[in-house]
N, C-alpha and C positions, 0 to 999 in steps of 0.2 A: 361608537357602535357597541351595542349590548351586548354581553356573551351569549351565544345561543346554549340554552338548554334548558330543565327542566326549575322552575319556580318550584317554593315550600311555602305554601303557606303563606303567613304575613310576612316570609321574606326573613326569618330570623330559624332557617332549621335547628333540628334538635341534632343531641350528639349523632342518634342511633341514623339519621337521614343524609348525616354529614360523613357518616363513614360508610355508608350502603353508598354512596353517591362518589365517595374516596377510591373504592373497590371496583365501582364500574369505571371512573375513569382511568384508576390505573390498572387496567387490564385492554380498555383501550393504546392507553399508550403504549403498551407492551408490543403491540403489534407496527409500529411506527419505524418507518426504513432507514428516515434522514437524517441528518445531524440538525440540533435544536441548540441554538444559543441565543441563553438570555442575557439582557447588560443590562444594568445602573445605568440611569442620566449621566451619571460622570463621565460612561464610556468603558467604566472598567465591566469585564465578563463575571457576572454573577452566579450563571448555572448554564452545565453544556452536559447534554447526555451523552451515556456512549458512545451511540455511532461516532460522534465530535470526537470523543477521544482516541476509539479504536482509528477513523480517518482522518487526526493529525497526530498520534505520535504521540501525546500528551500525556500527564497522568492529569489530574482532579487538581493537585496544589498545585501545580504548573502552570494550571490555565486562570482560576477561580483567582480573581481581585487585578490578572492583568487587562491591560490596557486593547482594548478587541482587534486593532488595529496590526497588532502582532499576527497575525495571521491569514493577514492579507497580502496580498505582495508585492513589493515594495513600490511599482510604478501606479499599484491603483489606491495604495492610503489615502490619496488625493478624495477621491471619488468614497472610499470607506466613511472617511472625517463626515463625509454630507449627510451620515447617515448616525453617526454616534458621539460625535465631538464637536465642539466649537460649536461658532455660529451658525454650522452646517444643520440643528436644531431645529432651523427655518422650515424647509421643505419636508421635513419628517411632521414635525408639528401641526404644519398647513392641510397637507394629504392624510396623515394617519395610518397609511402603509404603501409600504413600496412591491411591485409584482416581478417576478419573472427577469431579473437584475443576474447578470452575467458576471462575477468575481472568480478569482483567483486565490485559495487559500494554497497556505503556506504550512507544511506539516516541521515536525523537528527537526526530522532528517536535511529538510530544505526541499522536498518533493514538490513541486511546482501543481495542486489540482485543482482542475475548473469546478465552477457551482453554480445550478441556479439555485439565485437567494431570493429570499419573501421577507417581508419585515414587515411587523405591524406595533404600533403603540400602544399601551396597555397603559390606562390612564385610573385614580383613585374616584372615588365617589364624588371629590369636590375638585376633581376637573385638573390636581395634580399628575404632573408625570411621572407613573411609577417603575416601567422598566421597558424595556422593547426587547422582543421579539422574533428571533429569525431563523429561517429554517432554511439547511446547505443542503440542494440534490446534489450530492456528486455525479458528474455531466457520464464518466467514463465508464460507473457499475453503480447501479441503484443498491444502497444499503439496506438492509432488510430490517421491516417496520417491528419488529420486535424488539431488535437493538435499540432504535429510538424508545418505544413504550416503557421497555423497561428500568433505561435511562431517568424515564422519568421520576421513579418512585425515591433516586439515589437527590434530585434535586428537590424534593419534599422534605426528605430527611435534612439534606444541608442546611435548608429555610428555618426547620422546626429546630434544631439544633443551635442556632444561631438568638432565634427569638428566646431562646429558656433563658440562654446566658444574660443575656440582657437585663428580661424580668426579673431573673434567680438575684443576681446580684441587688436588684433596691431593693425587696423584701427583706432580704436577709439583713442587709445596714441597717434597717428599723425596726426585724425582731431584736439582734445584736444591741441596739443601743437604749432600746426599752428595756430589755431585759437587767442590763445591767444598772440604768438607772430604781428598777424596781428595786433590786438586792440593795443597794447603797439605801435608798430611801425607805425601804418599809421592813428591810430585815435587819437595820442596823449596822450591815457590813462597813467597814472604815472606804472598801473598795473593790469594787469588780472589773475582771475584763474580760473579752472573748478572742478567739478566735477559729477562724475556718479556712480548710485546707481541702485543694484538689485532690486527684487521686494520687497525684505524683507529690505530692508533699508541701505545692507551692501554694503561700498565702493569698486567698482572694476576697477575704473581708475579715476585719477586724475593729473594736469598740471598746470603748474603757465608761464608768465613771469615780469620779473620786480624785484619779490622777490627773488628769488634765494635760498638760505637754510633755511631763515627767511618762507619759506612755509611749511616745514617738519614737527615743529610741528603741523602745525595745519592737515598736512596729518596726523598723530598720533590721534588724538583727533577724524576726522572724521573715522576712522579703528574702535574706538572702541563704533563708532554708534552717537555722542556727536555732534551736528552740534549748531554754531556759532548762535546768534540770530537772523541777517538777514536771516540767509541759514532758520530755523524755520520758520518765517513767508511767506520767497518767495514758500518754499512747500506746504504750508497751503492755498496759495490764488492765481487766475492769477494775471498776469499785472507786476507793477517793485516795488518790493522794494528799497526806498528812504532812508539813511542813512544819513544824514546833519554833524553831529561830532562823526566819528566814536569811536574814544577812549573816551569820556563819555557814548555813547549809547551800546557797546559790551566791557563792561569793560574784560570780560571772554574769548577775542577772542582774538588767539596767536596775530593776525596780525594788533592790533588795534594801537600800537605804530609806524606803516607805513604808516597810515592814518592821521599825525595830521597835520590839515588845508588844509585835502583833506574831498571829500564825496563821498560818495560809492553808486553804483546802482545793484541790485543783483535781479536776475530772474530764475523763474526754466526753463528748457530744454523739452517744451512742443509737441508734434506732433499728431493730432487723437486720442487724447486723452490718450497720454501715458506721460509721464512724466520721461526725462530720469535720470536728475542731477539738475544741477546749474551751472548758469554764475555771476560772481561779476567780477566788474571791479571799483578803486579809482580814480574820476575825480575830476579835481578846483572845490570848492563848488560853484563858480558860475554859472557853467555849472550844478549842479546836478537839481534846480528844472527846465531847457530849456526843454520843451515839444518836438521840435526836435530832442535833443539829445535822451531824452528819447525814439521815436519812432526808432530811429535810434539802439540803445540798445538792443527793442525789436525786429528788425527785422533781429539781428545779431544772437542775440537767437533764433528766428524762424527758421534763414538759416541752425544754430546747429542742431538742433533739427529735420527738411527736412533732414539734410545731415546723421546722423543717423538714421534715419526713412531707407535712403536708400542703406545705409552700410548695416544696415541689412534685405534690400529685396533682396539685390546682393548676401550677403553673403547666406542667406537659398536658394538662385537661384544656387549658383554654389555647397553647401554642396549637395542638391536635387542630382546633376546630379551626383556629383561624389560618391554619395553613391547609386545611381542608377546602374554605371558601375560596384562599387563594388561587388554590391548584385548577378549581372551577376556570376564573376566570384566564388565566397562566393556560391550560389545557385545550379551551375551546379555540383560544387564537393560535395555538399550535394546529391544531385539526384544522382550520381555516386557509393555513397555506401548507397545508399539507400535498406535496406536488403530487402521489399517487392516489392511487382511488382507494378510499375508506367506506366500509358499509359494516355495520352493527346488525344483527338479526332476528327475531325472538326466539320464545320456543315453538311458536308455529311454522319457522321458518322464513316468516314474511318481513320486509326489508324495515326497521327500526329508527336507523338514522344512515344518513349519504353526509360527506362533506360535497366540496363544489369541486372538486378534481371529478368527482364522480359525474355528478351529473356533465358538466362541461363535455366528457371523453363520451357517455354514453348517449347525450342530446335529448336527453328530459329534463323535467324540470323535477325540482324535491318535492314539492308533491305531488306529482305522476309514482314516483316512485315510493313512498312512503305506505308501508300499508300492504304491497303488493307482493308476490310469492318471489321470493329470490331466485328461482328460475327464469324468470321473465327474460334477465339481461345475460343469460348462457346460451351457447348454443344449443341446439335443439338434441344433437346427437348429447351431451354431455349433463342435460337437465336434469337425468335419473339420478348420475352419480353423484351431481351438486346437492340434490335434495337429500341424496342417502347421505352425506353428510352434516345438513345443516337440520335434517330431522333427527337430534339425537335423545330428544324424548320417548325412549321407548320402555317394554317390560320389564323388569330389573334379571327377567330370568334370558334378556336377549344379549348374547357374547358380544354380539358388534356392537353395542347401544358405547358411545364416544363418555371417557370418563371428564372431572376435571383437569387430570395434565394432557390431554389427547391435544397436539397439535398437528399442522400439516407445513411443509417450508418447500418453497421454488416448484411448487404445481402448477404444470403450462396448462392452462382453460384458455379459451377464449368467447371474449366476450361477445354482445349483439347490439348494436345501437341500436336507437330508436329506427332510422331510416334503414335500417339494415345490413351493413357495414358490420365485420368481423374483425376482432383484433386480437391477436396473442397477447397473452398476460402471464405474469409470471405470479403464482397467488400462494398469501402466505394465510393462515388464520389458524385460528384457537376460540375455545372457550371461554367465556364468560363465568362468574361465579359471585355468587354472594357472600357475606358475612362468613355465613353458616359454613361456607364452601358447596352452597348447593349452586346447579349450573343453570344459568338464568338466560343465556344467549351466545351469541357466535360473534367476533370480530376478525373480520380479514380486511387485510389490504394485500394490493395490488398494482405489479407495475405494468406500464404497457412496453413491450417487447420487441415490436414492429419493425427499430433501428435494428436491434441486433439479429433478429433471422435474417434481416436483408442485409447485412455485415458478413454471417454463416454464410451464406448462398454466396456473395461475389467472395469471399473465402474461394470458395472451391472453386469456380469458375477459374481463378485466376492461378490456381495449383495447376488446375488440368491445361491451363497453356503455356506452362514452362514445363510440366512433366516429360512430356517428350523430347524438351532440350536436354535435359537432367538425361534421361532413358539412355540417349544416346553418348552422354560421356560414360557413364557405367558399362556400357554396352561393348565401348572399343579398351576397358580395362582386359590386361592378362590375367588377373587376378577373377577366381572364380566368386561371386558375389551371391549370398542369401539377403533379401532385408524383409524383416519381418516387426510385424506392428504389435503395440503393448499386450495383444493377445495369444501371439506365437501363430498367427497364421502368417502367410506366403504372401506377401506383396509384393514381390519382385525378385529374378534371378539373371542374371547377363548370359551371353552365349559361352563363355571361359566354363561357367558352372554348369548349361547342360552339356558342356563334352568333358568335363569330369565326371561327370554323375551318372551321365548317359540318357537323362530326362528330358521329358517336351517342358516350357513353359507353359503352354495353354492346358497341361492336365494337371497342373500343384499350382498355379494360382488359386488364393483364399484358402488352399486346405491348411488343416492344424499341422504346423510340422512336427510336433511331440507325435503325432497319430502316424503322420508319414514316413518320421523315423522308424520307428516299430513295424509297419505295413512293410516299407519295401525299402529306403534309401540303407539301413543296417544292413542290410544283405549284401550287398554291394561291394563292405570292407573284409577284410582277412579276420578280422575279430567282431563279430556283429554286434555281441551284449558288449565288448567295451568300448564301442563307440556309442552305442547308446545311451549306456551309463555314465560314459563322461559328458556325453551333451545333454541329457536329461538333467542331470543331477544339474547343469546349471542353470535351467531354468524353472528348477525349485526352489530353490534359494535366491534367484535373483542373481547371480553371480557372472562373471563372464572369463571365456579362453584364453587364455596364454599360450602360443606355441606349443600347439596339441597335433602330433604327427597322427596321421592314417594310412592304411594302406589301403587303396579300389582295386579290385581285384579284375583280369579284363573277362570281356563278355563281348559277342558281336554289335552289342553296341558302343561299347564304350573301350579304350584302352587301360591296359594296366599303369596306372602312374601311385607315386606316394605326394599326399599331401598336406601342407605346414596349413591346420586349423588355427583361427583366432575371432576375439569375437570383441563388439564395443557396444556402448548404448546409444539411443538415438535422442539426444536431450534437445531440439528444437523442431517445430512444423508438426504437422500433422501426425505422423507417426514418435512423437515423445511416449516413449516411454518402451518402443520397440528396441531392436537390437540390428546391425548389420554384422553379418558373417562372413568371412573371408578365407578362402581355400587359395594356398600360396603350391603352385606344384614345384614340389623338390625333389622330384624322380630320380636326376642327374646326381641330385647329394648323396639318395641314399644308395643310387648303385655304385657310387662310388666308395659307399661306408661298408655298403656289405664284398663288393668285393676285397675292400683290408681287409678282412676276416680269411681270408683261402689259408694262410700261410704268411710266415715273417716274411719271406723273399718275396712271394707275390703281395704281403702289405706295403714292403718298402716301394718296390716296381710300381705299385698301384699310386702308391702317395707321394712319389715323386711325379708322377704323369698325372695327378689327379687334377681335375677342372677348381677343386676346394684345396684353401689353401688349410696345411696343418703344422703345427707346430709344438715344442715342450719347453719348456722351462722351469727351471730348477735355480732355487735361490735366489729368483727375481729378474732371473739371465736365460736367454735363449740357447739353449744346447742343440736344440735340432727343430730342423725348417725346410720344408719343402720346395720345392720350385715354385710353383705355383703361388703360395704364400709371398715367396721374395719377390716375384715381377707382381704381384698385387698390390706390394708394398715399393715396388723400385728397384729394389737393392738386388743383390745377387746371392744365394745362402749363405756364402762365405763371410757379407759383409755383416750379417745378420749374426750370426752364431760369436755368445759374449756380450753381445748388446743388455741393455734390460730392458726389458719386455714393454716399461710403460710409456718409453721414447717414441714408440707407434702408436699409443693412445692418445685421445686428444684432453690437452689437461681439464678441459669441464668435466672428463669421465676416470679421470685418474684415481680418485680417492675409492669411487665404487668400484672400481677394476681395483682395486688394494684391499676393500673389504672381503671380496668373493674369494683371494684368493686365499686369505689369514680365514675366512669360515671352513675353507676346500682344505686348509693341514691341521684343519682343529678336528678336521670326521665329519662337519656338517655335509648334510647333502642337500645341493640349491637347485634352483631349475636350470636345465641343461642349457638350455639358449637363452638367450638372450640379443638385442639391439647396440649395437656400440659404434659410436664415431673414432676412425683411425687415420694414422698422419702416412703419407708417401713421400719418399725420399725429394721430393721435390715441393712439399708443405701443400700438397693436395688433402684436403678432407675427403674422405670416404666413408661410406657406412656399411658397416657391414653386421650379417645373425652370425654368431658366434655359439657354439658348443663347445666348452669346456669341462674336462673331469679328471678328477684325483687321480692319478697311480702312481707304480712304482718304476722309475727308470735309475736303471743299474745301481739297483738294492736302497735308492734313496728315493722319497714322497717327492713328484713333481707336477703340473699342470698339464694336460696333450688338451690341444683344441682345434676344431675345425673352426676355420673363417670361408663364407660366401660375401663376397661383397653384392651388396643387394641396393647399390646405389642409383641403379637402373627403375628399379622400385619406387626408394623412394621418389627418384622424379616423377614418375610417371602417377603417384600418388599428388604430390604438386601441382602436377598438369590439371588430374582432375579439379584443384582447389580452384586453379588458373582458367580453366575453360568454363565453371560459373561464373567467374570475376567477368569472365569476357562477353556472358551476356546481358550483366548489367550495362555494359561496355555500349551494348547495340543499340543499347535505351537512349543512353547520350548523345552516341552519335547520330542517330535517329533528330534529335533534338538540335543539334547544329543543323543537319541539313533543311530543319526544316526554318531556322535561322536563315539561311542565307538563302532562302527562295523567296522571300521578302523584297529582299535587298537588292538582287537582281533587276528587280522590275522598280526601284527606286533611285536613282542613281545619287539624287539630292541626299538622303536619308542613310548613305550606304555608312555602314558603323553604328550608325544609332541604336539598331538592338545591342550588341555587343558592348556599346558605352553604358547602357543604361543599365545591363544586366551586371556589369563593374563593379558600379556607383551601387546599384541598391545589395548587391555580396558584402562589399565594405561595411555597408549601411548595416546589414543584418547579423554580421559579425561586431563592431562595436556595439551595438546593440546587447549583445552574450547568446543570441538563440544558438540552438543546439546546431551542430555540423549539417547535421540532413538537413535540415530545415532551410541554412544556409544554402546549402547547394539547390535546393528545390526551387527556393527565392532567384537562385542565379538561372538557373534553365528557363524556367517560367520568364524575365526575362529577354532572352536570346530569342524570344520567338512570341514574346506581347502582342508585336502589331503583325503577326501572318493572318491575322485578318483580312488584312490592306488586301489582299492576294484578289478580293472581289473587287476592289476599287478600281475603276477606269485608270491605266498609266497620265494621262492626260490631266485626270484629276490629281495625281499625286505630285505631281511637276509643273502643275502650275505656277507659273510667277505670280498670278492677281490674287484678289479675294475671293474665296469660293460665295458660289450663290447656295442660296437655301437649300433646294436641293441638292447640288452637289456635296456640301456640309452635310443633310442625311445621310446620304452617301458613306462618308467618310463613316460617319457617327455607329455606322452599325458593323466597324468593322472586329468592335470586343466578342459579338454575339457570333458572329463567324468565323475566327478563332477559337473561338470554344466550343464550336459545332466540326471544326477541325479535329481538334485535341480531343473532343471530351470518349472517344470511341477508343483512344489508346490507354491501356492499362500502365498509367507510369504512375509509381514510386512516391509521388509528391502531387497536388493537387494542381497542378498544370493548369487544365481547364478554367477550372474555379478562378485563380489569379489573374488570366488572362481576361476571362471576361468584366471584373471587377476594377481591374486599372485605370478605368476613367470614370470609377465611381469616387463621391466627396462626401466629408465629413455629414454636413448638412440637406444631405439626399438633393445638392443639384446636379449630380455627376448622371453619367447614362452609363447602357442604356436601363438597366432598373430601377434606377434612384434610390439606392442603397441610403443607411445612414450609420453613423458610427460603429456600433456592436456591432452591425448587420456585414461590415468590409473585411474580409480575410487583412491576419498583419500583413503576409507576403503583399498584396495589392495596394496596403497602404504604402508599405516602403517601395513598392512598385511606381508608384502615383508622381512620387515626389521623384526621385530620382528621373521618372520619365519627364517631367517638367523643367528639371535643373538642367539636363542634356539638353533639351529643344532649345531654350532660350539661349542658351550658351552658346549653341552651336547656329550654321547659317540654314536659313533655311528659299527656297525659290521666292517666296513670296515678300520677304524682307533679309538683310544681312544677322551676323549673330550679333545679341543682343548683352552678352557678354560675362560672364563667373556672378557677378558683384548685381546685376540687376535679376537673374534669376535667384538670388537667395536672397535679395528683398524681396521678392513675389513672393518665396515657400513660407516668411516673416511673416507678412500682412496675412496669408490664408492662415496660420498655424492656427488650429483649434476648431476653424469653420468649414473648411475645406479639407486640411489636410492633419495626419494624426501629430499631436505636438511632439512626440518623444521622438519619431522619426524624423521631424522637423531639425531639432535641437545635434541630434544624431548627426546630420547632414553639413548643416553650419558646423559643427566642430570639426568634423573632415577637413571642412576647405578651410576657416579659419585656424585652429590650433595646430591640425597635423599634417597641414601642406597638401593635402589629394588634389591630384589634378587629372584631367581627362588625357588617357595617352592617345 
């Protein structure tokens, strides 16, 4: 197939049409979303743009010369080979490109992501094969077409890079070895050599005449970086290095024994400041100090030096152009399976060029659209906008006139087909520009969107019918509850929080709580501006509570209580990035803190009677312990007083309870409370908030602290974790029950779900899929055939052969099962598997006639497993047919029927690892 684009001419463009032609296309490509990889016939990956390497992990040397096959994952290299290796050459060869190819790439990390892939042949002028072609959607987020385009200009560079070195090197062996043949032959010299060096110092051509073998070693010596004394100082200085008696002065140089009663002039290979090698040449020492000769030397080395200077302006002159033609043909087979919609535009605005994503999605044909105003295929409301952008020829004195870096990224439009059909699009574009950088036209692409608003939408559907589950665990907490969304507005409060607060819910829903702080809830506390201050200030910063005491002050609505503030972030669902707030009431602590304060006699009275336990220690030993404290702990004061203190802690918290108290006698001051696990005399863990502070007891620095045990809390915090678990909980059992309504009405079959949802658990776990996935596999499953549920009982338990009809009968029991299921929002694609488990490799299965790609895994390992049970086991209409003849059946089908990896899977079960049906 011939590249589409524009012809020049007699077909031989000029430089200036080859790089006007360089610039539109890569500014096309600039805009390009997918990943793009090219390969060698050998199979090895020859150039991969961005998006490839931002969506695998990769750098450039990591990818660039391996084998493509790396990158696929590992069950489908099979299926890769057919397309880039071996004899699999066949099928690529025959077609010339493959479409709409369902793969699995493989990133560094090992990320498992799907793709749809294109691949097309890219053949030379005389019918050889020069590279292929492919381009990865990532299935799960379309990558944006810029990344791809500009990827592209990085694989130009590689091309052009590649081709210099190649050419650079034979021009320069046969100026190098002309050159030096001339000085021998027509200036007399006994002998010349040359040599040239990278930028890093390592030899990449060198030439002698005169010496002949006698030059090898010292090409050896310069290979391994080691250069001759002359060759040292003529690169360390301009002008000529002057050698009088070579074999005294270069005792270390191979070639000094060739030099005796000669003298040597050595210069380096200078041009604009580049410096490419070295010339030495052994002349009569009489001639060595002639100031003519010497200019004569140096202008021999100059003409070097020009003549490479211009080998390689020639040479980036001609790689330029012919990696320019390349990139034509390399470019247009990219935009050919380019899977989103690509449109070019002029500066009239009118549409320039479509690939066939486009047309295809919008239902014209390319020339319907070619020519016509790029408003045609937007909607009508959105026309204006489209045009004020795409008209950006305007007065040079108009502000909004779009410059050359003016781009736009992830603009929702939507498009208008031909028949009139609307579809959301996600649309990226930019600028066009010439040479000059003048702007010559518009390129966007475009993805279609359609999966993911209908993704967003049952999103929310499916929030709002567990929300009210959610509601009402929050709802029966003691714990007063704020939770508020990444913006600080009110999305929910429980009833603990309006009989603290004294608030309706239905009047602070959605309001800003920064505003409602401020408005009214500040009022409420004993210190207004420092509870606003302490909660403001943390949602300036982003920061959040720690055991932040209030006091509510009462009011006929509300009671006076004190309450333990704290605060956390909301890091998954819908509200990420929100916060939930917690009012803990500690009324009972602090009137128990403030009446210690009346007096010593009424603190002790009080803190011996107190509901918090308290205590001091001094020197790491408990001096003094209240009642309270000791039945918290077990013990009785007495047993307590002498102890050390960290006998009650639990050793996971012993080192930080040893920190706090070496900071508390050095003068720090830490937060007053804090959470800690404690032991009971009977090796009960308890948790308890704890306030600890510095004083003096009888004239010595000791610890006094209140403990609440707040273990009541944390269960009840538990609970909450517990009663989500529990309505995942209702999904499953949901799922049994509808297991065993099958069964019931089958008496012959009774097990058979359960065996078969076993056998393909087993199957999906030696396999490696992921946990859910497994269990998904196992429910789906335990309730495959609740189809049957329509089947006449008579038909299920018959002994004979069903008749035709009754066989329909049967046949349609996938599609009724999944008319079952498909209404229940579960977790794992239920429905889906159910209805697919009597579909086969080769689309003879029902009742769709699926075919390979097209069969969910779950369904395939469904398929098989449901076969190896039936057989195995007895059924009305013949006895069981036994282990050993159902896994020669799954044998013969493997590959036509049924998927081979699950096949191979299954055999290994029963053959290597004993599985048997309980």
């Amino acid at each position: 197939m011939e590249p589409h684009g524009e012809c020049y001419g007699d077909g031989n463009p000029s430089k200036e049409e080859l790089l006007a032609h360089y610039h539109y296309l890569d500014s096309i490509l600039e805009s390009m979303l997918d990943a793009v990889i090219v390969a060698n016939p050998d199979g090895t990956i020859r150039t991969v743009n961005r998006a490839a390497f931002e969506l695998l992990g990769y750098s450039e040397n990591e990818l660039i010369g391996q084998l493509v096959g790396m990158i696929f994952e590992e069950e489908e290299e099979e299926e890769e080979e057919e397309f880039f290796k071996g004899t699999g050459w066949v099928r690529l060869l025959r077609e010339g490109a493959v479409r709409n190819v369902e793969l699995t790439l493989l990133t560094k990390s090992g990320e498992r992501i799907p793709v749809l892939f294109n691949g097309s042949v890219i053949r030379e002028k005389d019918g050889r094969l020069a590279a292929v072609v492919g381009v990865a959607r990532d299935i799960r987020e379309h990558k944006k077409a810029k990344e791809k385009l500009e990827h592209i200009n990085l694989v130009l560079h590689a091309i052009r890079n590649t081709n210099r070195l190649i050419t650079r090197e034979k021009d320069r062996n046969r100026l190098l070895r002309g050159t030096c043949e001339n000085l021998t032959e027509t200036h007399g010299y006994y002998n010349a050599w040359c040599a040239l060096f990278d930028e890093s110092g390592r030899l990449i051509a060198a030439a002698e005449a005169g010496l002949g073998k006698g030059f090898l070693p010292l090409v050896e010596q310069l290979k391994r970086g080691k250069l001759p004394n002359c060759g040292q100082k003529a690169l360390s200085q301009s002008g000529i290095m002057i050698t009088e008696d070579p074999p005294s002065a270069c005792v270390d140089c191979p070639l000094a024994g060739k030099y005796s009663g000669r003298g040597a002039l050595t210069t380096r290979l200078e041009h604009g400041g580049r410096v490419y090698g070295l010339l030495s040449a052994s002349i009569p020492k009489t001639l060595v100090a002639d100031e003519e000769e010497q200019v004569l030397f140096q202008e021999v080395a100059s003409d070097i030096a020009l003549a490479l200077h211009n080998i390689e302006l020639e040479e980036e002159r001609k790689q330029a152009e012919e990696a320019l033609k390349a990139s034509k043909a390399y470019t247009e087979s990219i935009i050919q399976n380019f899977l989103d919609t690509l449109i070019v535009v002029d500066a009239e605005a009118k549409i320039k060029t479509v690939n066939p994503a486009t047309c295809q999605l919008l239902g014209y044909t390319e020339e319907e659209l070619i020519g016509q105003p790029v408003g045609m295929i937007f909607e009508e409301e959105e026309e204006e906008e489209v045009n004020r952008f795409f008209s950006f020829f305007r007065a040079p004195e108009d502000k909004e006139a779009l410059g050359p870096q003016d781009t736009i990224r992830n603009w929702e439009l939507t498009y208008k087909t031909k028949d009139g059909r609307l579809i959301p699009m996600s649309f990226n574009a930019s600028v066009l520009t010439d040479e000059a950088g003048n702007i010559t036209g518009v390129v966007a692409g475009a993805k279609d969107i359609t999966e993911i608003k209908q993704a967003e939408k049952a999103l929310r559907e499916s929030e709002e019918k567990y929300r009210s589950l959610i509601d009402e665990v929050i709802e029966s907490s003691n714990v007063g509850l704020f939770i508020l969304d990444a913006n600080f507005r009110i999305v929910w409060l429980n009833k603990a929080l309006e009989r603290f607060f004294g608030l309706k819910r239905e009047e602070v829903i959605g309001k800003d709580k920064r505003q409602l702080i401020q408005e009214k809830i500040k009022y409420i506390f004993e210190d207004p501006d420092g509870f606003a201050d302490r909660v403001l200030s943390t949602y300036d910063d982003n920061t959040y509570i720690e055991n932040f005491e209030c006091h509510v002050l009462p009011d006929p609505g509300r009671e006076e209580c004190w309450l333990e503030h704290w605060s956390q972030p909301i890091k998954l669902g819908l509200y990420t990035g929100g916060r939930i707030e917690h009012y803990y009431d500690i009324t009972k602590r602090k009137e128990a803190e403030r009446a210690l304060q009346d007096s010593e006699e009424r603190y002790r009275i009080l803190v011996e009677s107190s509901l918090t336990g308290v205590f001091i220690h001094q020197d790491g030993r408990y001096v003094f312990v209240n009642e309270r404290f000791a039945r918290m702990h077990g013990y009785t004061a007495e047993e307590l007083i002498g102890r050390s203190y960290l006998e009650l802690i639990h050793p996971e918290d012993r080192e930080a309870a040893k920190w706090r108290t070496a900071q508390r006698m050095k003068g720090k001051i830490l937060p007053g409370q804090h959470e800690i696990r404690r032991l009971t005399k009977d090796g009960r863990v308890i948790w308890c908030q704890m306030m600890v502070v510095a004083v003096q007891y009888k004239g010595r620095p000791a610890d006094m602290g209140n403990v609440v045990d707040i273990t009541e809390r944390k269960q009840a915090e538990e609970g909450m974790k517990e009663a989500i678990d529990r309505l995942h909980s209702v999904l499953e059992h949901t799922i049994y029950a509808f297991a065993s309504t099958i069964e019931k009405r089958d008496p012959y079959t009774a097990g058979h779900q359960r065996r078969v949802a076993q056998l393909a658990l087993v199957i999906a776990e030696e396999m490696g899929l992921p946990r859910e996935e497994c269990r998904g596999i196992y429910m789906a499953g335990l309730v495959h055939d609740i189809g049957k549920i329509s089947v006449p009982a008579e038909i299920l338990s018959k002994p004979g052969r069903l008749t035709d009809v009754e066989f329909g009968m049967l046949k349609a029991h996938p599609q009724v099962g999944y008319d079952i299921l498909k209404e229940v929002d579960f977790p794992w694609p239920l429905a889906e598997i159910v209805l697919q488990h009597h579909e086969r490799l080769d689309g003879s299965g029902y009742p769709q006639g699926l075919k390979d790609g097209e069969i969910l895994l779950g369904a395939r390992i469904l398929a098989v497993a449901d076969v190896v049970e039936a057989m195995a086991s007895h059924r009305p209409y013949r006895p069981a047919l036994g282990i050993d003849v159902a896994l020669e059946e799954i044998s013969r089908g493997k590959g036509i029927f049924y998927d081979p990896r699950v096949v191979d899977t299954c055999i290994r079960l029963f053959g290597e690892k004993g599985y048997q049906f309980e």
